[in-house]
DRENDO-1510 file (C-alpha; in Angstrom, 1 decimal, always signed):
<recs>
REC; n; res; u; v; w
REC; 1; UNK; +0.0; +0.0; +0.0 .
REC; 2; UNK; +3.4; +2.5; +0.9 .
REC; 3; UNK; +4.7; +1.8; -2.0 .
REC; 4; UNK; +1.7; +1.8; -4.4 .
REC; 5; UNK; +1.4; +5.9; -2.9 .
REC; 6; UNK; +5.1; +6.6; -3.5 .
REC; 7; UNK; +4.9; +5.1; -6.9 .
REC; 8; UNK; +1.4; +7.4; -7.9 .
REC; 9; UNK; +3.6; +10.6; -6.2 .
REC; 10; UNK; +6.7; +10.2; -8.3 .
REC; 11; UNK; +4.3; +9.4; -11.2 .
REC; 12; UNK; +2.0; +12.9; -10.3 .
REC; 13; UNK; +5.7; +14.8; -10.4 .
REC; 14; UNK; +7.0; +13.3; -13.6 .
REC; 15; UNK; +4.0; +14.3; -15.3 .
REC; 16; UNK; +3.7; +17.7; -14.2 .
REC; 17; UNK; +6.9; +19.1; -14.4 .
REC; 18; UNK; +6.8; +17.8; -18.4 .
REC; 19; UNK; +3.3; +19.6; -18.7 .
REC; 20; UNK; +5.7; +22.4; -16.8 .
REC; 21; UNK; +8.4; +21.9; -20.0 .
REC; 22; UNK; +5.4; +21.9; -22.2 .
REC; 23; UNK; +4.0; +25.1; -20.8 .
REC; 24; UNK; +7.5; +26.7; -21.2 .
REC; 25; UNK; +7.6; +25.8; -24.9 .
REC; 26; UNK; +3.9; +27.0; -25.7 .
REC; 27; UNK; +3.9; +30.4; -23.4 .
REC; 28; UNK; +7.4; +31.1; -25.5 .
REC; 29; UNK; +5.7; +30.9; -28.1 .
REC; 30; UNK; +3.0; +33.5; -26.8 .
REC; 31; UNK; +5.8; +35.4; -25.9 .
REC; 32; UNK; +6.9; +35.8; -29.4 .
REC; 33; UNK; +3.6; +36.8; -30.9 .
REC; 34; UNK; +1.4; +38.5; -28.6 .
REC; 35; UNK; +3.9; +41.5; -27.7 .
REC; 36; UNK; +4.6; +42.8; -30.9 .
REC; 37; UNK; +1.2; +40.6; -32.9 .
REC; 38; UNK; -1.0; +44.6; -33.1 .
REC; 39; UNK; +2.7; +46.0; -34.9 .
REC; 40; UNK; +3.1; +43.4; -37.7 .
REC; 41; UNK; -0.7; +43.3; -38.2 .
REC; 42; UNK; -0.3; +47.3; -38.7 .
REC; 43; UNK; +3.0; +45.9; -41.0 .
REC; 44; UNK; +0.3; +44.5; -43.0 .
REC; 45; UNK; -1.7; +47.7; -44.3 .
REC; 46; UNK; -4.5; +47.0; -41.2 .
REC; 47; UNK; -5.8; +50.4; -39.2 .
REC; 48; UNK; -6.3; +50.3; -35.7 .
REC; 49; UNK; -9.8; +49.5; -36.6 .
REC; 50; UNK; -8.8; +47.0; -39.0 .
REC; 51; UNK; -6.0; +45.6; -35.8 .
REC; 52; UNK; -8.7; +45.2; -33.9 .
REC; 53; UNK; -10.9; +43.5; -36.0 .
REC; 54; UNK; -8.0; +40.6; -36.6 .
REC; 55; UNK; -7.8; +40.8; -32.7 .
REC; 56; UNK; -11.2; +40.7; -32.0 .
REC; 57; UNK; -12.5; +37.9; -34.8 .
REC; 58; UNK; -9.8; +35.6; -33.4 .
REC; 59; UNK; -11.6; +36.0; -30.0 .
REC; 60; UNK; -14.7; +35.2; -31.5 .
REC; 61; UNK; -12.8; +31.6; -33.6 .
REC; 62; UNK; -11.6; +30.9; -30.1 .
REC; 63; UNK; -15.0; +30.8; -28.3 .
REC; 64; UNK; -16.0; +29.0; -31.1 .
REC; 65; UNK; -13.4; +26.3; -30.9 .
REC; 66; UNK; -14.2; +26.1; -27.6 .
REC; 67; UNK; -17.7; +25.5; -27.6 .
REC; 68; UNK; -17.3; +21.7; -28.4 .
REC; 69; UNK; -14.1; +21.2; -26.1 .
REC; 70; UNK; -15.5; +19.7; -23.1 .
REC; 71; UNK; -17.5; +17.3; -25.1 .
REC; 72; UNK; -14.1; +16.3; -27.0 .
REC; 73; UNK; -12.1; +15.8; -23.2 .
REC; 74; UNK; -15.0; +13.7; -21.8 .
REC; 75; UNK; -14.1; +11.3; -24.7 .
REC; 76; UNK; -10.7; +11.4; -25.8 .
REC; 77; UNK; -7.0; +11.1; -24.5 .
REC; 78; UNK; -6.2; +14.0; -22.5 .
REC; 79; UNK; -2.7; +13.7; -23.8 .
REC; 80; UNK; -2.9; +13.6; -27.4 .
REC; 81; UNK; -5.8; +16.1; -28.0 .
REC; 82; UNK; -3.1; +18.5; -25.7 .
REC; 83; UNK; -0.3; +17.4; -28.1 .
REC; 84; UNK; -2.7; +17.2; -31.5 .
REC; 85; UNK; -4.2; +20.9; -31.1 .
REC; 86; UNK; -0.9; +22.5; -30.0 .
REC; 87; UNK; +0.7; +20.8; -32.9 .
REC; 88; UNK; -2.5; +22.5; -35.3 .
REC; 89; UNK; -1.5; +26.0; -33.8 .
REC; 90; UNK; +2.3; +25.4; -34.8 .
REC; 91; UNK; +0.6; +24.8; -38.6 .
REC; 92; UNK; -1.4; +28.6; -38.0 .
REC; 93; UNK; +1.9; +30.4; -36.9 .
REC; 94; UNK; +3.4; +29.3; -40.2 .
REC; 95; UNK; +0.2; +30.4; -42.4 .
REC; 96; UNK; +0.4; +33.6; -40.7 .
REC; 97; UNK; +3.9; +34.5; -41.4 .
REC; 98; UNK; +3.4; +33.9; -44.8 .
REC; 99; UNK; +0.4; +36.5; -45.9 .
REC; 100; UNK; +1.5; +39.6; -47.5 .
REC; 101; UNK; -1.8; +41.4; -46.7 .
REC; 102; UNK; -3.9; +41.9; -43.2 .
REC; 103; UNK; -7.2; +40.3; -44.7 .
REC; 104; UNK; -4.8; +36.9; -45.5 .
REC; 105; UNK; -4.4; +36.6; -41.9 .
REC; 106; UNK; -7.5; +34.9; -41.0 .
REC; 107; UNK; -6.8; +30.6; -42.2 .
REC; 108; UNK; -3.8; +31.4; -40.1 .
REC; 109; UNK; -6.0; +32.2; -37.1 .
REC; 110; UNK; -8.3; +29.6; -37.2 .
REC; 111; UNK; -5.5; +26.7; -37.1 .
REC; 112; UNK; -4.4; +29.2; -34.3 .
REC; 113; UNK; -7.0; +29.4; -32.3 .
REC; 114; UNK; -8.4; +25.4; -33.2 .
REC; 115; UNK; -5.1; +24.9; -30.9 .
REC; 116; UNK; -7.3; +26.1; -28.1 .
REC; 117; UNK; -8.9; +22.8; -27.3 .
REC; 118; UNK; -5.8; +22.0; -25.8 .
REC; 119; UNK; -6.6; +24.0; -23.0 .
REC; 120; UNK; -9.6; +22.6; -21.2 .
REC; 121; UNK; -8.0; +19.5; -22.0 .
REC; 122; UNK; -4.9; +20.4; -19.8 .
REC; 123; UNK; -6.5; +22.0; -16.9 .
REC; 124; UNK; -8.7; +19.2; -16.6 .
REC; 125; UNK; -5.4; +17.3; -16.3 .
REC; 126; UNK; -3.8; +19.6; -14.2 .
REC; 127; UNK; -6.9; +19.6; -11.4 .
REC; 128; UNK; -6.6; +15.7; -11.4 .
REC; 129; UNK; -2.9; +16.0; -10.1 .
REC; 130; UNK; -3.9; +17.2; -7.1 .
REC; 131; UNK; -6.4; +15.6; -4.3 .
REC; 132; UNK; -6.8; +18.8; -2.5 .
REC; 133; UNK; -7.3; +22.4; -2.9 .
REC; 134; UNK; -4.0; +23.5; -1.9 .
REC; 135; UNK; -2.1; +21.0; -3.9 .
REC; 136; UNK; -4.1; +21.7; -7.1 .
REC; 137; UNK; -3.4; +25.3; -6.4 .
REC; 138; UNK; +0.4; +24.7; -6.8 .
REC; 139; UNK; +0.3; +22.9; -9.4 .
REC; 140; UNK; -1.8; +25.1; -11.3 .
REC; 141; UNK; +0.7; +28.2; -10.2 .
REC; 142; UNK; +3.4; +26.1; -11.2 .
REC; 143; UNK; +2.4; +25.1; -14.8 .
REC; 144; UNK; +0.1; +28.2; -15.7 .
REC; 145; UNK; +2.5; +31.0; -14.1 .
REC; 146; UNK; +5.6; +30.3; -13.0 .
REC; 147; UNK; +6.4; +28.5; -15.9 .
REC; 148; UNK; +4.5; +31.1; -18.6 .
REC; 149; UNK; +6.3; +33.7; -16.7 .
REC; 150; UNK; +9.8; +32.1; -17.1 .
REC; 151; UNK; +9.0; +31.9; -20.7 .
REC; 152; UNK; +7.8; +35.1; -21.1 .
REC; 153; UNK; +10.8; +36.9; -19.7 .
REC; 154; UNK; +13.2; +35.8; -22.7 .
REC; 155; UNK; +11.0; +35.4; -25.5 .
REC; 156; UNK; +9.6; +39.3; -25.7 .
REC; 157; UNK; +12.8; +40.5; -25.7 .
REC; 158; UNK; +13.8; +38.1; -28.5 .
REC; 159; UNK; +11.0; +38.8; -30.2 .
REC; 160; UNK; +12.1; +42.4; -30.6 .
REC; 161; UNK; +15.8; +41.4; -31.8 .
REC; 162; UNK; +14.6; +39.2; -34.6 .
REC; 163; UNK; +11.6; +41.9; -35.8 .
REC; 164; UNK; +14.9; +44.7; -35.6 .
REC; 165; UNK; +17.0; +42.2; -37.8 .
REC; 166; UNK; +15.1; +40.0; -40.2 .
REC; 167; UNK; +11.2; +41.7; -39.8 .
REC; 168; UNK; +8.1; +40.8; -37.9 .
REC; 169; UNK; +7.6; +37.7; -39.6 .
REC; 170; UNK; +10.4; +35.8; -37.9 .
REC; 171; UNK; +8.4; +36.6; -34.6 .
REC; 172; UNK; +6.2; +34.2; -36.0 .
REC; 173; UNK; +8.3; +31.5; -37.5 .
REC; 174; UNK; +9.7; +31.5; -33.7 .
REC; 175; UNK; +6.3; +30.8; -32.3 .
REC; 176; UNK; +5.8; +28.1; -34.8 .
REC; 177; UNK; +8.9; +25.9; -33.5 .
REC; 178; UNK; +8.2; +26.9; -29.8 .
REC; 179; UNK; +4.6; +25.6; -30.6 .
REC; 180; UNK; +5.8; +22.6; -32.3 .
REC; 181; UNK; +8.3; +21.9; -29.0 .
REC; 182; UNK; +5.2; +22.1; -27.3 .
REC; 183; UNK; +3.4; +19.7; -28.7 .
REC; 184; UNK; +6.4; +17.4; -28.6 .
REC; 185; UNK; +7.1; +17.6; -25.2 .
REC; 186; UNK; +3.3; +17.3; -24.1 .
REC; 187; UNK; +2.7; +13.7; -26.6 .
REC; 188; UNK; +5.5; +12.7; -24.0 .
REC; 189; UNK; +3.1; +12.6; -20.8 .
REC; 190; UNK; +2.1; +9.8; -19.2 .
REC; 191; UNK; -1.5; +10.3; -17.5 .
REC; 192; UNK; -1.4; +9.2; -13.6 .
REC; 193; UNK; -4.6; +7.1; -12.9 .
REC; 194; UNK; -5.9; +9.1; -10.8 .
REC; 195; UNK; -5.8; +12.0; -12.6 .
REC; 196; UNK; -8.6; +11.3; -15.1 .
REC; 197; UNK; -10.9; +9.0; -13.2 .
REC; 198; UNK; -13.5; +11.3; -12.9 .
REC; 199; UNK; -14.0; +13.9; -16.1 .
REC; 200; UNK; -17.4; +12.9; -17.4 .
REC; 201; UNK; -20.7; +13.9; -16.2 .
REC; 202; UNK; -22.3; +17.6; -15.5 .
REC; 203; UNK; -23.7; +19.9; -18.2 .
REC; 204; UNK; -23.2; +23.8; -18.3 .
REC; 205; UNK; -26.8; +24.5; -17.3 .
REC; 206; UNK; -26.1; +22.6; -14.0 .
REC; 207; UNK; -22.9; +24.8; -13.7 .
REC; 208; UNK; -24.4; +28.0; -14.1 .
REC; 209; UNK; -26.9; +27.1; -11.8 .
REC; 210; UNK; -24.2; +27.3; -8.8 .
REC; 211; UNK; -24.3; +30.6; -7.9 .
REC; 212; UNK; -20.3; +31.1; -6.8 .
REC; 213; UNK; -19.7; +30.1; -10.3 .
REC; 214; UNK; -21.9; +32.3; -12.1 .
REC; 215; UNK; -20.7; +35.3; -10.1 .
REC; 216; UNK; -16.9; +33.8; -10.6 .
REC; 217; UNK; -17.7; +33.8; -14.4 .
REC; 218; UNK; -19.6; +37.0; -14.6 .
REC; 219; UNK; -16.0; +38.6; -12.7 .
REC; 220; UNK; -13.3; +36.3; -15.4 .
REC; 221; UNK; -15.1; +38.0; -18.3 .
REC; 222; UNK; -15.0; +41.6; -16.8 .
REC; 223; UNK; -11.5; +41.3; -15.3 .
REC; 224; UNK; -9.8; +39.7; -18.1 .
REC; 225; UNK; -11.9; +42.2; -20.8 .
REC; 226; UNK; -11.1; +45.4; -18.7 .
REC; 227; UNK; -7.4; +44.5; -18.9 .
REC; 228; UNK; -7.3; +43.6; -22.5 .
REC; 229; UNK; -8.7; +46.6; -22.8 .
REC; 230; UNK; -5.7; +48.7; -21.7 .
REC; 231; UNK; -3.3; +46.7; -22.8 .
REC; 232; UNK; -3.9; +45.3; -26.3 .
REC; 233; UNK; -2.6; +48.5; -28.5 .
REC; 234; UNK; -0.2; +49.7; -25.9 .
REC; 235; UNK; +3.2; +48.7; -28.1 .
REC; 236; UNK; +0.8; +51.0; -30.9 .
REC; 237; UNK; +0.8; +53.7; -28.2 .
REC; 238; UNK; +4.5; +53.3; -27.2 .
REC; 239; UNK; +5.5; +53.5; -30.5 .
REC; 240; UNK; +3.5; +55.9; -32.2 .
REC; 241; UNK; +3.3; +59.1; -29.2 .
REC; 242; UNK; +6.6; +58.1; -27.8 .
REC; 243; UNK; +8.7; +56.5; -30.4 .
REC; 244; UNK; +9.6; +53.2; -28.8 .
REC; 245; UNK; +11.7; +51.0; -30.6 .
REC; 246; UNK; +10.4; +47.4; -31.5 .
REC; 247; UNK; +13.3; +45.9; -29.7 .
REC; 248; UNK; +12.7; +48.3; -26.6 .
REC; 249; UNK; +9.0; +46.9; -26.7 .
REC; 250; UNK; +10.3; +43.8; -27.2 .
REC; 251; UNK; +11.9; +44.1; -23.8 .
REC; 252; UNK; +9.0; +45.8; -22.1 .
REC; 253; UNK; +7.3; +42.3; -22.9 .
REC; 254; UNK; +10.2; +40.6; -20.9 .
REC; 255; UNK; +9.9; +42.8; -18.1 .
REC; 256; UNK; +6.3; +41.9; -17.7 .
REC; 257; UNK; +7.3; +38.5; -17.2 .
REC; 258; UNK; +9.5; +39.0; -14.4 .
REC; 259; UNK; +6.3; +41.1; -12.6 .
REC; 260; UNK; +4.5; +37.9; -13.0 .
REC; 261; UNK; +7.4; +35.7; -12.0 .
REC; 262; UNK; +7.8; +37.7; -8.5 .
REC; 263; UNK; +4.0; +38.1; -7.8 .
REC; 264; UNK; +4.3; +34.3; -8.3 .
REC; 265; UNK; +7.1; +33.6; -5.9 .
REC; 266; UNK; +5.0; +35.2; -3.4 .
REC; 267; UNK; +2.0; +33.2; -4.2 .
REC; 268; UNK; +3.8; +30.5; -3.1 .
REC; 269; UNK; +5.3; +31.9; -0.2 .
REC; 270; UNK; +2.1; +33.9; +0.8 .
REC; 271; UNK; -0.5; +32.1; +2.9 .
REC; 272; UNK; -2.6; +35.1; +2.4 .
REC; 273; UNK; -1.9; +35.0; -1.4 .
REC; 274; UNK; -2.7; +31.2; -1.4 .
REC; 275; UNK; -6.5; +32.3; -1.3 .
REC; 276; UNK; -6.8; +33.1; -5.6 .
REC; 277; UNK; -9.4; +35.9; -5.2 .
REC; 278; UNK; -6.4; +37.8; -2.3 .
REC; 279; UNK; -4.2; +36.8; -5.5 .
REC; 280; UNK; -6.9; +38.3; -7.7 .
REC; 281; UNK; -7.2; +41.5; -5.2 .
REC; 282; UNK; -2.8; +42.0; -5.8 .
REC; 283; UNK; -2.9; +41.4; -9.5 .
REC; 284; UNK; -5.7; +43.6; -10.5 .
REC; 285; UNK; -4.2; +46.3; -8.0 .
REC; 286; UNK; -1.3; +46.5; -9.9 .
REC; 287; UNK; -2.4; +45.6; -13.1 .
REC; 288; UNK; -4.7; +49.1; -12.2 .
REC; 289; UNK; -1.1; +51.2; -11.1 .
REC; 290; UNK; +0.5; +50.4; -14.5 .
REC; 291; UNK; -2.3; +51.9; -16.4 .
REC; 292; UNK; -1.8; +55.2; -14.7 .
REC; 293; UNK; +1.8; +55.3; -15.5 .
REC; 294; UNK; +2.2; +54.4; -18.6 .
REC; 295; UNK; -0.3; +57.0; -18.9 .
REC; 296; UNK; +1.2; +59.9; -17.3 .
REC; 297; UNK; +4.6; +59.1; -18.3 .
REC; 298; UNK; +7.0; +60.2; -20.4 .
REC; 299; UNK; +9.9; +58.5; -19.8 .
REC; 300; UNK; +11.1; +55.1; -20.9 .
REC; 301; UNK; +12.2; +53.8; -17.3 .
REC; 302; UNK; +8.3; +55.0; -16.4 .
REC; 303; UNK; +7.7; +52.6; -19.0 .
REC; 304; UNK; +9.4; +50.1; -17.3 .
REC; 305; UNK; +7.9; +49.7; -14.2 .
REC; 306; UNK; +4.2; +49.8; -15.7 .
REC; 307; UNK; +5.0; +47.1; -17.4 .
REC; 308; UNK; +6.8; +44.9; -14.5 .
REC; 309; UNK; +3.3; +46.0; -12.8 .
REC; 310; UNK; +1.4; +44.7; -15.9 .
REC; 311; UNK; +3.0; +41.6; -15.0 .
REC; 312; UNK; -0.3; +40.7; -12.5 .
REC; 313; UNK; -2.9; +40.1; -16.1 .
REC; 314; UNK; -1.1; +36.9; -16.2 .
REC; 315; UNK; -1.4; +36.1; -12.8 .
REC; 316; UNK; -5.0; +37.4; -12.6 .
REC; 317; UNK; -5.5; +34.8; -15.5 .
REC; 318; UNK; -4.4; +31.7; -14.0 .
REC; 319; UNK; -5.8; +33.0; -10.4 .
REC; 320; UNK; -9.1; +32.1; -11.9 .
REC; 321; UNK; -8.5; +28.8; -13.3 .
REC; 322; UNK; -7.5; +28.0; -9.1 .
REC; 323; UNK; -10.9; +29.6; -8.0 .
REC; 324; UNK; -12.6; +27.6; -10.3 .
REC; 325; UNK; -10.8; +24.6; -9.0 .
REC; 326; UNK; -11.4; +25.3; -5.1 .
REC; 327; UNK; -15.8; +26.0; -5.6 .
REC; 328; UNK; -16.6; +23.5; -8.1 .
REC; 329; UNK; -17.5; +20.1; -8.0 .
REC; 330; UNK; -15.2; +17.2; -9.1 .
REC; 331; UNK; -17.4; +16.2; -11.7 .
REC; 332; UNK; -18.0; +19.5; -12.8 .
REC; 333; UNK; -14.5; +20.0; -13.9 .
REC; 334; UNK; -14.1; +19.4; -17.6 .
REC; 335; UNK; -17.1; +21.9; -18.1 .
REC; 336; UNK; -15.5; +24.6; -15.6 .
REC; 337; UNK; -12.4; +24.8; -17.5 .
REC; 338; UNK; -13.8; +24.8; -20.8 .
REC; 339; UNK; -16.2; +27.5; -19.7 .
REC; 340; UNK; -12.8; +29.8; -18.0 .
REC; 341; UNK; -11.1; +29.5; -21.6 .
REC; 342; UNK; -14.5; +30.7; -22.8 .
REC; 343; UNK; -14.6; +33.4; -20.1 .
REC; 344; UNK; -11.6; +34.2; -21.1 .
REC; 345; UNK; -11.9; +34.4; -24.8 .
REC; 346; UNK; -15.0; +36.1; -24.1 .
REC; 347; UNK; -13.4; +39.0; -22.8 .
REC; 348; UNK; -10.3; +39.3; -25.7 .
REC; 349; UNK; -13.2; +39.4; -28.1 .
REC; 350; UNK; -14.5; +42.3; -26.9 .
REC; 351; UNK; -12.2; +44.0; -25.9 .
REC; 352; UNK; -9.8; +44.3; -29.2 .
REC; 353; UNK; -12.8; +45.8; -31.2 .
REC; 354; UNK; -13.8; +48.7; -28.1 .
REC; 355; UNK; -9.9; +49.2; -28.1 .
REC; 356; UNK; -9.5; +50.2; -31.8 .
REC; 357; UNK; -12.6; +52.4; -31.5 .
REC; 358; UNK; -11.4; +54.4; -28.6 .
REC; 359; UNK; -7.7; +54.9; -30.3 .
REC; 360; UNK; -9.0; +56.1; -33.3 .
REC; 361; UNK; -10.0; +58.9; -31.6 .
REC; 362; UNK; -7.1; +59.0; -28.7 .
REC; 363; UNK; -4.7; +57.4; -28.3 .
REC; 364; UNK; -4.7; +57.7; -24.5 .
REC; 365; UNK; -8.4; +56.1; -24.4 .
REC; 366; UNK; -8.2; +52.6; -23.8 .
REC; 367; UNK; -5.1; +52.7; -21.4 .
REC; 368; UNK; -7.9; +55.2; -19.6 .
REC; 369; UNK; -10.8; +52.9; -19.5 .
REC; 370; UNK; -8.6; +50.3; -18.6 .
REC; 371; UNK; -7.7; +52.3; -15.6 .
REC; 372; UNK; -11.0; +52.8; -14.7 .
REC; 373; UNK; -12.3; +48.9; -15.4 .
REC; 374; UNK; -9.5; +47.9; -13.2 .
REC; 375; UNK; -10.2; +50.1; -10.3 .
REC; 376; UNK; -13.7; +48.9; -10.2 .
REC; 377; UNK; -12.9; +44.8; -10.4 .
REC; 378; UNK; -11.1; +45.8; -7.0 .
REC; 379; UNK; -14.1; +46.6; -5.3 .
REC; 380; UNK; -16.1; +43.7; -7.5 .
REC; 381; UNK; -13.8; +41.1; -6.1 .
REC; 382; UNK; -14.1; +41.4; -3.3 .
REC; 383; UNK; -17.9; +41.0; -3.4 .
REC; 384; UNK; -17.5; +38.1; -5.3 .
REC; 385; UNK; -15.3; +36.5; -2.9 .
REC; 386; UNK; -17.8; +37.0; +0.1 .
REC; 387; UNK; -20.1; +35.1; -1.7 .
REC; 388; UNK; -18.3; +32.6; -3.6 .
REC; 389; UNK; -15.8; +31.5; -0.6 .
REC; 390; UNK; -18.6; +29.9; +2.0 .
REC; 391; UNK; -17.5; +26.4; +3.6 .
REC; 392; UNK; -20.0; +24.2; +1.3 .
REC; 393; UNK; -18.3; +25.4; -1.8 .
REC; 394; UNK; -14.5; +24.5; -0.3 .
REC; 395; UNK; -15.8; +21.3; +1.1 .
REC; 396; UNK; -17.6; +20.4; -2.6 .
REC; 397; UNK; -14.5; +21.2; -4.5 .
REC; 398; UNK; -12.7; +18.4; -2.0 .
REC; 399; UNK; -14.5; +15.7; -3.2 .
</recs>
């Protein structure tokens, strides 16, 4: 009996630090393409209108795509429909990098954003690692922060080196093999028992019926849409008032990393932070100080420390996905996650297309409302954590 435990624990850690190796590999490749993704889009001959639109429609592909993913993780191998989508965003990468006008984009951002199933997929995995909240809330720290953030605090910066020497499109051919790394690493995985013994079962009517979850979703799509907001033409906005460099944004991206990586660090350490809507509380606080001075400032080391502060979206992200985990039931759990990435999706759709409205006519006006979104989900989560956080919903989640 000793041993058959010690066996299923090395087995759990094997298998999530390669989904950590794998989540290296695929937030590198995020890190390539989503820092400077509005620029080479504008590279294209697209307006900020037209940037948001390519923003926005692959918001709307990805809900889409995700629609259908729980159904797909109730009845398939966990670990090849990770590996299989991931390996069908590598494909989209490639098809992006090789249009020569904006409007060309869009086959590239379908494969793209098919490579989303992968997602429920590995969360559902990720919750089965763990037998109780606290352990699931590491392990979800570990793979969707620590790790993204690690990524992220190279692949910016590279980003910006190889768009200065060869052009935007090598951003994307670099995304492409980190994507394709990805994929290889997570077709490597060998599923612990215990880890998918229980995915089945639930229907999102019976979810949304749970009112901690409905108010939990009602404050992903708001907090993730009011950041987006701010922050999806900001490398338009450092470039075109204050004449950034692409490599200088390039490194702006890193920087935002290491904000994540230290607001991580103390997620761990933190007791207090170990609750995800106190994490939620941090991140969204300093998510909201960044705003205001990459707004008021004029100076590139200003600049700077917005976007170490910028640093908590990540961590606001994958604070969620651990909320969900702690006040829903085990059965529950393939729909939850599928829903987040749909929460999630929900609010990048939006936001994108509000975002290139409000520049067109200044600049300064989404950083503003994102300012303003951000202060309010302060005072939001905390409601929402009253409510959501009672004793029934912690003892559920246990099960």
């Amino acid at each position: 009996m000793g041993d058959d435990v010690v066996m299923e624990t090395t087995a759990t850690r094997v298998t999530a630090w390669r989904l950590f190796a794998g989540s290296l590999f695929n937030e590198g490749a995020i890190g390539f393409f989503f820092t400077l993704w509005p620029l080479y889009i504008a590279s294209l001959g697209a307006s900020p209108a037209e940037i948001g639109l390519v923003i926005g429609a692959s918001g709307v592909l990805r809900l889409l795509f995700l629609l259908p993913s729980s159904w797909l993780v109730d009845r398939f191998s966990l670990r090849l429909l990770v590996a299989g989508m991931r390996a069908v965003a590598a494909l989209g990468f490639i098809l992006c990098a090789l249009v020569r006008e904006w409007w060309q984009l869009f086959p590239g951002l379908i494969a793209i954003n098919a490579g989303v199933i992968a997602f429920p997929a590995l969360s559902t995995l990720i919750a089965g690692l763990g037998r109780a909240s606290e352990e699931r809330t590491r392990y979800f720290t570990m793979i969707y922060t620590v790790a993204p953030s690690i990524a992220t605090i190279l692949t910016p910066a590279a980003a910006g080196w190889l768009a200065e020497r060869w052009g935007l499109r090598a951003t994307l051919v670099a995304a492409s093999l980190a994507t394709a790394a990805a994929a290889a690493t997570f077709a490597t995985v060998r599923v612990p028992e215990h880890a998918t013994a229980s995915t089945a079962g639930g229907s999102y009517r019976e979810l949304l019926y749970r009112h901690p979850i409905l108010l939990s979703a009602g404050l992903m799509v708001a907090t993730i849409g009011g950041m987006m907001l701010g922050w999806v033409l900001a490398p338009n906005y450092l470039q075109e008032v204050h004449g950034v460099s692409l490599e200088r944004i390039g490194w702006l991206g890193s920087i935002a990393a290491c904000g994540s990586t230290l607001l991580s660090i103390g997620v761990h350490r933190n007791r207090w932070l170990q609750d995800p809507f106190n994490t939620l509380l941090v991140a969204t606080g300093a998510v909201a100080a960044g705003f205001a001075l990459i707004l008021l400032g004029r100076d590139f080391g200003v600049f700077v420390v917005a976007y170490l502060l910028r640093g908590g979206f990540l961590v606001a992200w994958s604070a969620f996905y651990s909320a969900f985990g702690v006040i829903t039931p085990e059965h529950l759990r393939s729909r939850v996650f599928a829903l987040a990435e749909i929460l999630g999706g929900l609010g990048t759709t939006i936001a994108p297309f509000l975002a290139g409205f409000l520049y067109e006519r200044d600049p300064r006006l989404p950083l503003a409302a994102g300012l303003v979104c951000s202060l309010t989900l302060l005072f939001a989560t905390r409601a929402v954590r009253r409510a959501a956080l009672t004793p029934s919903t912690t003892m559920l989640s246990a099960g």
